[in-house]
N, C-alpha and C positions, 0 to 999 in steps of 0.2 A: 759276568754274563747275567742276563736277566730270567727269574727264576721259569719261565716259560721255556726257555732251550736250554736249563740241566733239566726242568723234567721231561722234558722228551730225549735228550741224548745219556741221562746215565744210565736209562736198562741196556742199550745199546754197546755201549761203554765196557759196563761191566760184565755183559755178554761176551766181549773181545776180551775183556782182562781172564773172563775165566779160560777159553778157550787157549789163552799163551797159557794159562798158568797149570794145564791138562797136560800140556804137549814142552814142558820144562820141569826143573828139578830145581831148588831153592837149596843152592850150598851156600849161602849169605856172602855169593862173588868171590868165594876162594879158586875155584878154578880160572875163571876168568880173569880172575886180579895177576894170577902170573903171567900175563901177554899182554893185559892192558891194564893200566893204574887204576884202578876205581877211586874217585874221590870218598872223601869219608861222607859226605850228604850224596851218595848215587841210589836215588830211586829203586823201587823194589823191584823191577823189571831188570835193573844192572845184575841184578846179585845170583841170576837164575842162568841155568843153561839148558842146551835143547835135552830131552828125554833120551832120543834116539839120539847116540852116535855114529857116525858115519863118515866116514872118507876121512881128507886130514885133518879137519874143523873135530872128528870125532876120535882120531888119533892124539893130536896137539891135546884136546880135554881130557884124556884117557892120563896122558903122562902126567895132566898137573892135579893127578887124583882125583877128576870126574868119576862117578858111575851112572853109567846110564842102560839104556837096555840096547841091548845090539839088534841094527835093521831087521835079522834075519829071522826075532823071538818075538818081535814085537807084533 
């Protein structure tokens, strides 16, 4: 890309990167690696899960040693 659209797209970018990164927990892809293989090069985004657990997406995390905060605290 030419340096004129990173400088207008990464404050943007990185606006979105923080906002995942508020609303996720960074267990370096141990809970998720038990339901899906994480490659060994998986981006920093593979390696996180959501904050809030909830339903069976937060049950399933729960069992493979996620912590997160429950809907109801948060």
């Amino acid at each position: 890309m030419d340096e004129h659209i990173v400088q207008l797209w990464t404050p943007q970018i990185k606006a979105l990167d923080d906002r995942y990164k508020a609303a996720t927990v960074d267990d370096d892809g141990q809970a998720l690696d038990q339901f899906h293989k994480l490659p060994d090069t998986a981006l920093w985004w593979w390696r996180r899960h959501p904050r809030i657990l909830t339903g069976d997406l937060g049950r399933s995390l729960r069992s493979a040693g996620a912590i997160g905060t429950d809907p109801d605290t948060a």
